[in-house]
Every structure is written in C-alpha cells, then in structure tokens.
N, C-alpha and C positions, 0 to 999 in steps of 0.2 A: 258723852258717855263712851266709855271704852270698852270693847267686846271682846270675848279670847279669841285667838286663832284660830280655836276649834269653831267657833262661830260661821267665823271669816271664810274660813274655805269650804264651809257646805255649800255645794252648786244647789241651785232651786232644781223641782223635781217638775219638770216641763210636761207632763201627764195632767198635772193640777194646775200648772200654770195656763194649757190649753183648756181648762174646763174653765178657770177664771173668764177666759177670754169670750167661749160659749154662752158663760151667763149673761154677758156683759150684750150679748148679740141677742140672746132672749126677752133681754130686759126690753130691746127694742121691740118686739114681737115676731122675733126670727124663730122659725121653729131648725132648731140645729140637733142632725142627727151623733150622737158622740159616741162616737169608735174609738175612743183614746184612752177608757178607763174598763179596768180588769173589776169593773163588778156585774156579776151573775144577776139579770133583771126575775129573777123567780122570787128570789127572797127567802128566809126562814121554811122549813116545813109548815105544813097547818097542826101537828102536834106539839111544834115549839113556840108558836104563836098564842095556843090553846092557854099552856103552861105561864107565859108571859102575864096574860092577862089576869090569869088566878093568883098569880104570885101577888103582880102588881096593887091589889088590893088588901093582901094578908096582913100577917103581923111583922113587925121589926125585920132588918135582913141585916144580922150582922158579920163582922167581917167572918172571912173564913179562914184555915190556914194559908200562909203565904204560896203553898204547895197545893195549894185546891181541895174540891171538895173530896174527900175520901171516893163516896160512891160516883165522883165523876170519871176520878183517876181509873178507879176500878172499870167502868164503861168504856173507855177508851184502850184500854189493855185488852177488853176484851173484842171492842171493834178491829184490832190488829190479828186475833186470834180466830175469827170468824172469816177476816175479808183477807188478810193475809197471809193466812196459818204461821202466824209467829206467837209464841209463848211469850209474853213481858208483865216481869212482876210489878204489877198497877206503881209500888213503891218506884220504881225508876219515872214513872208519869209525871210530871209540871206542869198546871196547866197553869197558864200565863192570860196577861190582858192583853191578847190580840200576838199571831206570831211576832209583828217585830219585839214585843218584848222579853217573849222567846231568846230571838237574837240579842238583844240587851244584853239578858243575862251572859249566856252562853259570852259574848265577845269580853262581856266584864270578866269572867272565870278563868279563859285560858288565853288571851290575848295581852301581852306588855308591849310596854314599849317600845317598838325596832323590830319587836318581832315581823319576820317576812309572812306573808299569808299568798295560796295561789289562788286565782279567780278567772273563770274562761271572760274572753271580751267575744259579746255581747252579755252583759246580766244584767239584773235588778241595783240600781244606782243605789238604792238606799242597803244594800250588804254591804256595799263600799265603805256607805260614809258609817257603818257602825263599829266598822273594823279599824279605821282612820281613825274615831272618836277617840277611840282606845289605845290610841298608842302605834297601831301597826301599819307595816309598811303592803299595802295591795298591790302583788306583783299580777297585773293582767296578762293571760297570754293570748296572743288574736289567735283563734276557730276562725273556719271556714264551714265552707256548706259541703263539704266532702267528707267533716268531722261531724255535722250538724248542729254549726255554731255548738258541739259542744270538747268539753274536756274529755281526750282519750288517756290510756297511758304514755303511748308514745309521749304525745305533748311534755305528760305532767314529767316525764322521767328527764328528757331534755330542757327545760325549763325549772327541774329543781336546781335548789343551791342549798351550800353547805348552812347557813342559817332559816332555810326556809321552816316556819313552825305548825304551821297549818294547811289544809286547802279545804274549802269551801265549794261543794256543790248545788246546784239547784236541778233534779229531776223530776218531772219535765219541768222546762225554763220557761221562764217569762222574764226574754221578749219574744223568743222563738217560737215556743211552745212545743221544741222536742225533746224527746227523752234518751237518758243514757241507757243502754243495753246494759242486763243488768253482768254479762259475765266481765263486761267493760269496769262497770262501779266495780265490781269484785276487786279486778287487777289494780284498778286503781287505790282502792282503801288496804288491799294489802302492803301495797310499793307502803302507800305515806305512812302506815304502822310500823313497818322495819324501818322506816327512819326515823320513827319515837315521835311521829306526830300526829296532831290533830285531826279529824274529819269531820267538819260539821256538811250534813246533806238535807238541805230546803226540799223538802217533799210535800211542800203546800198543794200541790196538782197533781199530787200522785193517786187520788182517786180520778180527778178528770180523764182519763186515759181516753181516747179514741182510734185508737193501730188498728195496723190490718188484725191482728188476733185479739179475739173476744175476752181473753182471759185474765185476770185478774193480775195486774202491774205488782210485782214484785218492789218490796221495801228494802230499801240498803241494809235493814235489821234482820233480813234473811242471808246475808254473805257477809255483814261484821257488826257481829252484837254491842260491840263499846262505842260506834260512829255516834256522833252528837247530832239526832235529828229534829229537827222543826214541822212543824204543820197546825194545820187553824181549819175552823170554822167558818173561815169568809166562805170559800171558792164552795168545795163541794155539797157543804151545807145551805152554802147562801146566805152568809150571816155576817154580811163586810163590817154593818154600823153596829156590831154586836161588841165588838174587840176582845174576842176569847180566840184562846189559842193554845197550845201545848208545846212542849217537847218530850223528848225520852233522852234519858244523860244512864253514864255507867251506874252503878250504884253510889260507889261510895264517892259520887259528884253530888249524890242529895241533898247531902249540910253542905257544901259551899254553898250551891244555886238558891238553897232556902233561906241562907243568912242575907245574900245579895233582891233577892227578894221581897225580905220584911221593909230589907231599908230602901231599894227603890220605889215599891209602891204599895206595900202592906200583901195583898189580894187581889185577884181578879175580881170584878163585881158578882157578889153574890146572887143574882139576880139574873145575871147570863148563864151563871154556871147551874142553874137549879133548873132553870127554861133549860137548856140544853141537854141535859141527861134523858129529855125528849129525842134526838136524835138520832138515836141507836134504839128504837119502837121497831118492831117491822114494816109499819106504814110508813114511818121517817123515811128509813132506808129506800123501801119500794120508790118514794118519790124522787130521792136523790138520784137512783138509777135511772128511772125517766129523764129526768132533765139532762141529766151525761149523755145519753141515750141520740137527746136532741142537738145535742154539741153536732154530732156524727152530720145531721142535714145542713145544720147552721154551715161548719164549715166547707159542703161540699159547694151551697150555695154563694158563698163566698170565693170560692176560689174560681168559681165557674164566672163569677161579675168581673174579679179583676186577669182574668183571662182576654175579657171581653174587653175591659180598658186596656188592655195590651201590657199591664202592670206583671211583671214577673214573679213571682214567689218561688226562690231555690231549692227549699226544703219546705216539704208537705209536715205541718205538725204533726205531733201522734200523742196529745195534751195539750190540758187548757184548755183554754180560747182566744189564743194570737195566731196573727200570721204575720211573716216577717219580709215585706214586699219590699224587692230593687226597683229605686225610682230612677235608678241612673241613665232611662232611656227618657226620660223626660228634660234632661237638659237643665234640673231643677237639684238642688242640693234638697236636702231632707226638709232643714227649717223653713225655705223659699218655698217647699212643696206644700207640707204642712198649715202653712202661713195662708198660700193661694185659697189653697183648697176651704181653710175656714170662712175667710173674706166671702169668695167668691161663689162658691157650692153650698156654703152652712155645714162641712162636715169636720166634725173634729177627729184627729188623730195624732199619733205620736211619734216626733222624730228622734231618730237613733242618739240625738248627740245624748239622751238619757242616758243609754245604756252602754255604750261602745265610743272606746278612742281610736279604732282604726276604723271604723267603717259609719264614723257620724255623721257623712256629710250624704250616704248613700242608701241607707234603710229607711224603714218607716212603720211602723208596728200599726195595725189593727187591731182590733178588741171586735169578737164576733160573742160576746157576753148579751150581746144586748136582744132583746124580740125580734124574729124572721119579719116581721114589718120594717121595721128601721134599719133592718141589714138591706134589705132589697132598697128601699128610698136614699139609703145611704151611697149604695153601688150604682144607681140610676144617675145619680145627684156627681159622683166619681167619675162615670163612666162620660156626662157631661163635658164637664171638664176636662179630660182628656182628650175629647172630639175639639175642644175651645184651640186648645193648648196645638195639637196637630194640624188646625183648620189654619 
C-alpha cells in the first residue's frame, strides 16, 4: 500500500506516544502519575454537564449550519465583549469541531503552496504539520528565554523574507506557557499587515492567564481587528473530549471558511454546541474563574518541587499550565530523561523534540493540568530520581 508524502512526513506527537507508553505501565498495575498532557483534570462546568444530559435524552439532533449554532456564535461574541471589551459581530464567529479544525480551516483558506509561514521554535508540533499539510514552507525562528521562547518584532523583522506569507502566533504558548505583551503582538501584526500578510494568533490559553497582574489578558482582536484567531473549549472550559472550538476570520472570509467547512466535516456536533451555550451562565464562568484561580497554587507548587530537584525552569509562565524545565544539568538529553523518568519513577512527561529543532535534546515540558495530589506524588516521585541520578 502506497501512502502520500504528506503521510510520510508527519512526526508522531510524543505527548501521546508517552501516554501510550503509561498505559502500557498501568495495565501492569503501575499507578503513573502523567505530566505530559495539557488536559485540565476539572472537566466540563456542572451547568454544561446538566445541559448534556438533557439533551442526551431529547429528540433528534440534526446537523447545524457548517458555521454553528446561531445563538452559539452570538454567545461567544458576546463572551469577548464582557471578558475582553471587544465588539465582534457573532457573524465573523466559526465555531468548529475542536480548535484544530479551526486551524484546518484557516490553513486550507490562506495557505498554498511554497508559501513561507513564520513560527517561534519552541511551539505546538501539530501548527507545524497543518501548515505543511497545506502546502507551506514553516520557517522556524529559535526564541530564547530573554524573548520568552517567544516571537518579538525584532525577531519577526530580521527573519522576514521577501515571500514570507504569513505568521502564526500562539499567546500564551504551549510548551512554555508565556504570553506575548500585548503592545509586542501590536508591533508585531502591524509590521506583517504592511507586508500584505497574514496573522493567525492561537489564543486557546488566553483566558488561563496567571501574571503578576490580575487583569484581564488582552486579545490580539484589541490591536488588529482582521488577525485570524483561534480558541476552544478544551483548556478554559475543560472540555478536551468535547471537540468544540471556534475562531473569528475578517468578514468577508465567512463564505470561504463556510464553503471549506460543509465539505470538511458538514458541523460541529450538535450536541456539544447546545450543552455548551451553558458556559457563558454566571455560575459557568464563576467556576471557570476558580479553577484558573487554582492554576495560580498548582504552579507555585510546582516550581517550588522542581527547584528542590535542582531542575531549572528559565522562564516563569504567566498561562496555561506548562513549565518549560532545562534538564541540561542532568547530563540526560530530553528523550533519555523523559524515558528514565517513566521506567524508573512512573512519571510521565514531554520531551522538547515535539516542539523545538534547536533546543530538543535539552527541555522537557510539564503539564501541571493535573490534581494538587498528583502534582505533589509526581514531584516527590522526580525529586527521587534526581537524588538516584546525583547519588
């Protein structure tokens, strides 16, 4: 059987291939603490769970528009209006199955062939391979932790080229888990505008924020109304196995992205999108807050364990829930460390080669998503091993 190219060069996504390997340890009766996957252990609101269950029971659920549910769209325009003070006409709203199909769209819309795209190195592996899918050439540029693994202008200005067509951001990032300042994204979505190009900005963790300021994280849609951006109901909502998602495109990008739509996958499930319009209740939100709220412990408790393993972490996130630790004083390349660490402690994690061509052999991503129980057994379990590894 013969496969395309495009097959061929998708790298496996080693986040999934260490939970494989997890189960594989459980199945034996290992209980393995897993730090390697970005899902939020809360889950659903109890008003979207509530909604579920009633639906689940009703009558028929047929498809919706390709473009969503009307009053969904409208909900979510209005969640940006409330939580971000931005104006958006619900009509620019898409809501999609699950952000990557988001990205789907979006990279089928404005992505050909050769097209150059820029992308900071460290990111999320699978923006790579959707941009690749499509045709285009991902120009990585290595970050450092003085930029905070992210893209500044400087970077983007010195690293454009005369066919570059796009750039893609993710604020705040996963693997890092920092966020771009926003007067930074300004300069930056202005430079690539005057060059007639693209911006798509991944804001799937733009409600996790945790910074020193309390205040409500700024949307790229407050400093450039046309940027092509993404976000979902995994992370803030807690709704990973749900696969609902959205973006906001210019206007008159609504008939492409709806045409591309029908014929990708018809609709988002009806079913997510009618449970979901729960989300934006005031008890919804109240709870969402709490749990972000808890991010604020989870992380301090974490960085205080690998402090204690002597594990470095160069930049303090400020979103999400990663941290982005040098294992380079271990003597241990990322997959070597990664590897140990599951075998021999039960804890899974992720190594950089996912996310980064310059610095794979030396990071190692954390997921502090999981219960303050299993964060502390996890760091106990780390902290172990470290004491093995220096003894």
């Amino acid at each position: 059987m013969k496969y395309s190219q495009r097959a061929q060069a998708i790298s496996p996504f080693l986040a999934m291939a260490f939970s494989e390997k997890a189960a594989r340890l459980e199945a034996q009766g290992k209980h393995v603490v897993k730090l390697n996957i970005g899902e939020p252990d809360f889950g659903a609101p109890p008003d979207v769970l509530k909604a579920m269950e009633q639906l689940a029971g009703s009558a028929p659920l047929p498809y919706t528009s390709a473009l969503g549910l009307p009053e969904l769209r409208g909900a979510i325009a209005g969640f940006y209006k409330t939580k971000h003070q931005i104006e958006i006409d619900p009509k620019r709203v898409v809501v999609t199955a699950g952000a990557s199909a988001a990205l789907l769209l979006l990279s089928a819309a404005f992505v050909d062939e050769g097209d150059k795209v820029i992308m900071a190195d460290p990111c999320y592996p699978c923006n790579r391979q959707f941009i690749k899918s499509f045709g285009g050439n991902v120009q990585l540029v290595p970050t450092q932790a003085n930029s905070r693994f992210q893209l500044n202008n400087d970077l983007l200005e010195r690293y454009w080229q005369t066919d570059t067509q796009g750039v893609m951001l993710a604020t705040p990032s996963n693997p890092t888990g920092t966020a771009v300042a926003i007067d930074e994204l300004a300069a930056m979505c202005d430079f690539a505008r005057k060059k007639g190009a693209w911006r798509i900005v991944d804001e799937i963790y733009l409600n996790l924020h945790h910074g020193a300021s309390n205040s409500q994280p700024a949307s790229v849609l407050s400093v450039d109304d046309q940027a092509l951006v993404i976000n979902s109901f995994s992370k803030y909502f807690g709704m990973t196995g749900w696969r609902l998602g959205w973006c906001i495109v210019p206007e008159e990008a609504v008939e492409v992205i709806e045409r591309l739509a029908q014929n990708y996958y018809i609709c988002p499930s009806t079913l997510a999108q009618k449970a979901a319009l729960q989300c934006f209740t005031a008890d919804s939100l109240a709870v969402c807050e709490a749990r972000r709220a808890s991010l604020v412990s989870r992380k301090k408790l974490v960085l205080a364990g690998l402090q204690k393993c002597g594990l470095d972490v160069p930049v303090v996130p400020d979103g999400a829930f990663y941290v982005y630790m040098d294992v380079t004083s271990t003597g241990l390349r990322a997959m070597e460390f990664c590897e140990q660490v599951l075998q021999q402690v039960h804890v899974s994690l992720t190594p950089s080669n996912d996310f980064s061509e310059q610095t794979d052999k030396q990071f190692v991503r954390l997921s502090f998503a999981s219960a303050e129980s299993e964060l502390k057994e996890g760091l106990d379990r780390l902290n172990k091993f470290m004491q093995g590894l220096n003894g």
